[in-house]
Each structure stands twice: as structure tokens, then as C-alpha cells.
C-alpha positions in Angstrom: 157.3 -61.9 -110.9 158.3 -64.5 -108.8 159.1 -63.1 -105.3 155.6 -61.5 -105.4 153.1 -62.3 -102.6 149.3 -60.7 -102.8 146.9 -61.4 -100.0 143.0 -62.6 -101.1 139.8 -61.2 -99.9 137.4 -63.3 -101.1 133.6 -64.6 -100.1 133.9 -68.3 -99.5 130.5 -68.3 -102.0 133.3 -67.7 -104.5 135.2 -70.1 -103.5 135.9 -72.2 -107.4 136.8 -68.8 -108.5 139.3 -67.7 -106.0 140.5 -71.3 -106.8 140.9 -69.9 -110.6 142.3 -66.7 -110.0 145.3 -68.7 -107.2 146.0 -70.9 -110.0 146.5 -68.7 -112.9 148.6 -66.2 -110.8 150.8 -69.4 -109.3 151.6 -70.3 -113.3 153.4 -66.8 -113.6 155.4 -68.0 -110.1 153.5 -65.3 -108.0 152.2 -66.7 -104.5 148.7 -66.2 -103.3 147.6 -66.1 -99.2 144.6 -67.7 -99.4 142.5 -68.3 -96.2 141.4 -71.6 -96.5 145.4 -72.6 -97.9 147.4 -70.9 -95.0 145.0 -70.9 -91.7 145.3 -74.0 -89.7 143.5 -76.1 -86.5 144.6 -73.6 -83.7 145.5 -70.0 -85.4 144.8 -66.4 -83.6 142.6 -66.0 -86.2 142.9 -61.9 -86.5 146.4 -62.2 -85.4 147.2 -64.4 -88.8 145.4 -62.2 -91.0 146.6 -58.5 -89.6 150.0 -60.1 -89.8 149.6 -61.5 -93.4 148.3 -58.4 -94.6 151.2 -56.4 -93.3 153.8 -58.8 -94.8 151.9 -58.9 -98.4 153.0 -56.9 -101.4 149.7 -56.4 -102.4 145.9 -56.8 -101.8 143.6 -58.4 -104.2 139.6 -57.9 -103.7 137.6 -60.2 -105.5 134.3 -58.1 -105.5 130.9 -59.9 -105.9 128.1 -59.5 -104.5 128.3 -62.3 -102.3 131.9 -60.2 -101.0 130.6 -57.0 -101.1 126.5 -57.6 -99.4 127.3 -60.8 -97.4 131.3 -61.0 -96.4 131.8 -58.7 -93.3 135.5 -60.6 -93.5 136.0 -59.2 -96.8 135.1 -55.9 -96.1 137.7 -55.7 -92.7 140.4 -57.0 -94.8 140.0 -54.6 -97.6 140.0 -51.7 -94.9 143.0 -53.1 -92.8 144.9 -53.2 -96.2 144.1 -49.8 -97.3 144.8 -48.4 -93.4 148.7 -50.3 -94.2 148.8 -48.3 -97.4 148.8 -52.1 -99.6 148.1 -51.4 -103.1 145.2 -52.6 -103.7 143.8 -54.5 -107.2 140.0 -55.1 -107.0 138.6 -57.6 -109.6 135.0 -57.5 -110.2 133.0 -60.6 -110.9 129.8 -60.3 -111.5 128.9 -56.9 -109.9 128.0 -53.6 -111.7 130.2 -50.8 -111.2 127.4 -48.8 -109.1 127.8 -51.8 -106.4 131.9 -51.2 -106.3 132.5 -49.0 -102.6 133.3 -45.6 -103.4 136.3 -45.7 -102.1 137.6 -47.9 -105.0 135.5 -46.8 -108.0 138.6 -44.3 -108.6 141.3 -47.3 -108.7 141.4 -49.2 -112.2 139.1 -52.0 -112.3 139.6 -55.2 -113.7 137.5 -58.1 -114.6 137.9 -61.5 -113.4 138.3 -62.6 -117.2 141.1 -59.7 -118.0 144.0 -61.5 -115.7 146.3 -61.5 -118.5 145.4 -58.2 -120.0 145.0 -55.6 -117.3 146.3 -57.7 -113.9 149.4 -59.3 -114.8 150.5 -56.5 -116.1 149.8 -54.2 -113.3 151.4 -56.7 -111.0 154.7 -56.8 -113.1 154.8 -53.0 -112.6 154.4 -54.0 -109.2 157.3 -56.5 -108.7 159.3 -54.0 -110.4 159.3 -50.9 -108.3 160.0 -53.4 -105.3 162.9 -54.5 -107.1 161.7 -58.2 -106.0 163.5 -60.8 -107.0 163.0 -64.6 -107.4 162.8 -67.2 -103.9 166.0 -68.4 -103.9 164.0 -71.8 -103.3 163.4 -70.9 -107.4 167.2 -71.1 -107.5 168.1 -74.1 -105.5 167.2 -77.6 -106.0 165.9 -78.2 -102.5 165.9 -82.6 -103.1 169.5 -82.2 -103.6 170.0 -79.7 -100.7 168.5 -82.0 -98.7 170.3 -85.3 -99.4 173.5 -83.4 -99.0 172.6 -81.6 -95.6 171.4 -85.1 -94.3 174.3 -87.1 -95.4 176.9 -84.7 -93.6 174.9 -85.3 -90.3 175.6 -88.6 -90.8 172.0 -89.7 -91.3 172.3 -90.9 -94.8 170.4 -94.0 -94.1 167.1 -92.4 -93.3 167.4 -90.0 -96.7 164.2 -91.4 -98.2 162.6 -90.4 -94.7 163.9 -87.1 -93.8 164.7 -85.6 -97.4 160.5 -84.5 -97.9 160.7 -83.3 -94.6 163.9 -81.4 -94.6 163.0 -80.1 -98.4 159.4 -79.2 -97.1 160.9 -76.8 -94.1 162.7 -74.9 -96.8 159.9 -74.7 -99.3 158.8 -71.2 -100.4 155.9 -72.6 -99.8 153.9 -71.6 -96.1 151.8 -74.7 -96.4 154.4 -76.9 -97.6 156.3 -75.6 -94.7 154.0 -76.0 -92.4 153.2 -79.1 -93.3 156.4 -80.7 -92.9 156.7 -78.7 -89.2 153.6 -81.1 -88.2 154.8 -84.0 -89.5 158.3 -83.5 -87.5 156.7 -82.4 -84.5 154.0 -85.5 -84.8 157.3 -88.2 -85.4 159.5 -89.5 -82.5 162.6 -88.9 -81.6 164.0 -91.5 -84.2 162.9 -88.5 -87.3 162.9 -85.5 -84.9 166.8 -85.4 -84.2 168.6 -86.4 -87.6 165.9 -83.8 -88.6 167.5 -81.7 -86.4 170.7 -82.6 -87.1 170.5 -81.7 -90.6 168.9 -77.9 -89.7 172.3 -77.5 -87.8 174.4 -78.7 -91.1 171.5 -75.9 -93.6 172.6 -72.8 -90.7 175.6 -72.7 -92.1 174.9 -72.2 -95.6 175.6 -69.4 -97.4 171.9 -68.2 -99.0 170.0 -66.2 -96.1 166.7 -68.0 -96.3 168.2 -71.5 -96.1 169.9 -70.0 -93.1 166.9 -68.5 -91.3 164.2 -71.4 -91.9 166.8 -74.0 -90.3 167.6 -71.2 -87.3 163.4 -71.5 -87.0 163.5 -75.2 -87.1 166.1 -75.6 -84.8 163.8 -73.1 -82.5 160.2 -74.7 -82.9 161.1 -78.2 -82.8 161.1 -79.7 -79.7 162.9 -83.0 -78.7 159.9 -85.9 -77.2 161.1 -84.8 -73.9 160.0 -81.4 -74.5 163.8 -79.8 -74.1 164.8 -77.5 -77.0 168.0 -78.4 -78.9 169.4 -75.1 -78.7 168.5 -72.4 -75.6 167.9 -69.0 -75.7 172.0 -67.9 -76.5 171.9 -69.3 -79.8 169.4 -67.3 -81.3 170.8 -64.1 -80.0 173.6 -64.9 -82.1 171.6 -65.2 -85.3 170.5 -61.9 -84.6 174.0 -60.6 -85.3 173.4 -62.3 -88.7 173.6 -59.7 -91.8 170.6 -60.8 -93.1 167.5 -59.3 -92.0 165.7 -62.6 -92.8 167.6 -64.8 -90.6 167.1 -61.6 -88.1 163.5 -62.4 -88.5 163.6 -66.1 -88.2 165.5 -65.7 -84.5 163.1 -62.8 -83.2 160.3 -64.9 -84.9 162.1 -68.0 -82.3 162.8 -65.7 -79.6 158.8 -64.3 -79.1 158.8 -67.9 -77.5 161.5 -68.0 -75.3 160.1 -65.3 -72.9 161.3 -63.8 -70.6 164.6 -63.1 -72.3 168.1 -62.3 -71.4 169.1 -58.7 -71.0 171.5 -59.4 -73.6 168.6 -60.4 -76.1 166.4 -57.4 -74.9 169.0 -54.8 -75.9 169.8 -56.9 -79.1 166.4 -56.4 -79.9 165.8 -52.7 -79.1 169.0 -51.5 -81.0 168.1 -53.5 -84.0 164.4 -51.9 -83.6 165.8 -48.4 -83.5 168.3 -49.1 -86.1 165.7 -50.2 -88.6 163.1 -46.9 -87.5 166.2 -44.2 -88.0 166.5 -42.2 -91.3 163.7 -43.6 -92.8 164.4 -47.3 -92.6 167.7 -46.8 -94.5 170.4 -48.4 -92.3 173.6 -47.6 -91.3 177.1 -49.0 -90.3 178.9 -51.8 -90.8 177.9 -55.2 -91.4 174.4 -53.7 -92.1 172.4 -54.3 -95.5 170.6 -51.5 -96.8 167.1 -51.4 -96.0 166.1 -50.9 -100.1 168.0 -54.0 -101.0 165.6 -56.7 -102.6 165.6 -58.8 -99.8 164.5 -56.2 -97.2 161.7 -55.5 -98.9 160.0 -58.8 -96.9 162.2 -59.6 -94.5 162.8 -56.2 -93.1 158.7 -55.3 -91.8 158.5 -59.1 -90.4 161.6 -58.5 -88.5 159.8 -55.4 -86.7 156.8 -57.5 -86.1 158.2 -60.1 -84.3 161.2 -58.0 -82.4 157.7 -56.0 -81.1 156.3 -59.8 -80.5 159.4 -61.3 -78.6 159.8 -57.7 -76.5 156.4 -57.3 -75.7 156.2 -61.5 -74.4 159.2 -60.8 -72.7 157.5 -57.4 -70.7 154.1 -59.3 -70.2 156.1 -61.9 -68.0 158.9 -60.0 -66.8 
């Protein structure tokens, strides 16, 4: 089940349990968004949570009373995730089944205590009928990655530096990601450009994920004098990139580049149209199908930040 990601709705009065429940899911390699784990100094609040429900494969409720009587939070979630059409797997904690809202009392229940024997498998189902497949940060060893990718941009010396930070950008981890984005961002010039350096070795290699979190890099990581390494063109061209991943990286890039070229707009609009026509299932050449395993994520967080990067580049235009 790796490859799965659920979002949490939780009240923070629940908090060592939540805890629980993240760990015992992340020991069967499925990833949890967890408020209090993803949400940072800064963060559009609503805008982070509508956008990680949207990108989630599921929605888990843990329902208490504390979530159901005193957690206005948990009850918007739940309804933004049943308005998306999320599958939804409530766990009750504590709460009779007269205190469950209606409106779930008809989906299979579970207790907190029947992980193994009710959720796991449901989840399993889950991951199989979305034909999900492992990270490929599973498959590669990220250390080793790293090293390499910093010794052919000719920064070997500073390996012991740069390889947490490089290996952290890949992660398949948002907060290890994140993390490492801070760190590079907080360093001078001396980390920030063999950092750099070493995204512009990783666009180049062959597994789409790689690919798109260096295109991101390369995009959100400013040198001290505030330039950009690359401008505007070069993400264009990873938009002509066959994977719908790296697609999303460069329109996730791109959102900040505003306004845009009129070569970008249209790149953007056909790609929009192309993903909305006969039912999401693409067509034409050099085009991956929209039910292939790796569309299943990457193809609705393309859409949401084409929309993002078109509508920054209306609002100033």
C-alpha cells in the first residue's frame, strides 16, 4: 500500500491518538497528512487544506466527541471531502453510534482498536482499485542518488553538506521536503548554488519524480541576490515533459512567475483542455494515459496549479 495518501480530520484533544493511528498506518508504508506535521509558519491556511484534500486518496475521520461536539475544523473537512467525492473511513473512538452524523452511520464503521482487522484491509482494497503503486523514492536509494548527482556538478567536496539536503528535496516525504527547502533557502550562496547545481545534474534523470522535484527546486530557490537560476522559458519546456508529474512540478513553478509568456499561457490552456476531454483519458502522441498509476496523483495537482499559474497570470495581466 505504499503510494497511498489519506488526509486526517482529527480534534487536537485527540492529539496522542492521531499520533497512534499516523504511526501504525506509516509501518504499512501508507503516508498520513496530518495538520500539525504538514502546515507551517506562513501557510493560506484554507488554501493548504482544500488543496490537500483534493490531492488525497482518501479521508479518515477520527470521530469523538471532542471532533464531533467541539471541532468546527473537523466537521468542514469531513464535508469538503465528501463534496470532492473522497472515500471516506470514519473511526470511532470513544463515541456511541447514536453520536455518529447521519450522513455516515450508513458507511462501515471502525473502531480505533480494529486497524488491522477492518481498516487495513479496506485501505488495501483501496490502493488496489487505484492501481497505486510504490514512491519510486521506495525504489531508489536517495544517499546514493545524491552523492552521485553532487559529484557530477563538481561539488564533491561539500558531499557531507549538501547530500541531507539534496536527499531531503527528493524525499517522499512533504515535511522532509520542506524541511530541506528552508534550510537551502536560510544557507548562503556557498550551499545554495552546488545545491542548485546538483538539481540541474537530477532533471535529467530518467524516473519522473526525481525529474519534477529538482524542476521545483531549481524554480523556488532563489540565489542571495534574489535572481532565479532559471527564468520563465525553462519551465515551459518541462511542461512538454511526458510525465504529468514533472507537468505539475513546472505549473506548480510557473503560478509564481506571473504574468507569463503567451507561449506558457497557451501551453497551459491546451494541456488544461487536453486533460478535461473524453473523460480525462488523453490522447495523441507523447501523451500518458490518464488511468496509468502515476496519473492517479499527478494528474488532479497538475489541473490545480495550471488553474493557479493562469489565474496569477490574469489577476496581473
Amino acid at each position: 500500500m505504499q503510494g497511498l495518501l489519506l488526509f486526517l480530520s482529527y480534534s487536537r484533544r485527540d492529539q496522542r491518538v492521531a499520533e497512534r493511528l499516523c504511526d501504525e498506518l506509516a509501518g504499512h508504508g501508507i503516508r498520513v497528512w496530518k495538520d500539525d506535521r504538514n502546515l507551517f509558519a506562513g501557510d493560506d491556511l484554507r488554501s493548504r487544506l482544500r488543496h490537500a484534500i483534493h490531492v488525497c486518496h482518501g479521508h479518515l475521520v477520527l470521530l469523538s466527541q471532542n471532533s464531533i461536539r467541539k471541532s468546527t475544523w473537523v466537521l468542514l473537512e469531513l464535508g469538503a471531502a465528501w463534496y470532492a467525492g473522497k472515500r471516506i473511513y470514519p473511526l470511532r473512538y470513544r463515541i456511541r453510534l447514536s453520536s455518529v452524523p447521519v450522513f455516515l452511520r450508513n458507511d462501515v464503521l471502525c473502531d480505533v482498536g480494529q486497524v488491522r482487522t477492518s481498516l487495513l484491509p479496506a485501505l488495501s482494497r483501496l490502493a488496489e482499485e487505484l492501481d497505486l503503486e510504490a514512491s519510486p523514492q521506495h525504489h531508489i536509494d536517495l544517499q546514493r542518488l545524491s552523492s552521485s548527482a553532487i559529484k557530477r556538478a563538481g561539488a564533491e567536496r561539500m558531499t557531507q553538506e549538501l547530500r541531507p539536503l539534496v536527499s531531503g528535496a527528493l524525499s517522499g516525504d512533504i515535511s522532509l521536503r520542506r524541511k530541506a527547502h528552508i534550510e537551502v533557502r536560510d544557507a548562503g550562496d556557498d550551499i545554495r548554488a552546488p545545491f542548485l547545481d546538483a538539481m540541474e545534474v537530477l532533471v535529467g534523470h530518467s524516473h519522473p519524480a526525481i525529474r519534477g522535484e529538482a524542476y521545483y527546486c531549481l524554480g523556488r530557490v532563489p540565489l542571495n541576490s534574489g535572481h532565479w537560476r532559471h527564468a520563465e522559458a525553462y519551465f515551459l519546456k518541462g511542461l512538454f515533459d511526458p510525465s504529468w508529474f514533472v507537468r505539475a512540478c513546472c505549473a506548480n513553478v510557473l503560478r509564481h512567475r506571473a504574468p507569463l509568456s503567451p507561449d506558457t499561457v497557451s501551453e497551459l490552456d491546451r494541456l488544461l483542455k487536453v486533460t478535461l476531454s473524453d473523460e480525462g483519458l488523453l490522447r495523441g502522441p507523447g501523451l500518458q494515459q490518464a488511468h496509468e498509476p502515476e496519473n492517479t496523483f499527478a494528474l488532479p495537482r497538475f489541473v490545480y496549479y495550471a488553474y493557479l499559474a493562469l489565474d496569477a497570470h490574469h489577476g496581473v495581466s
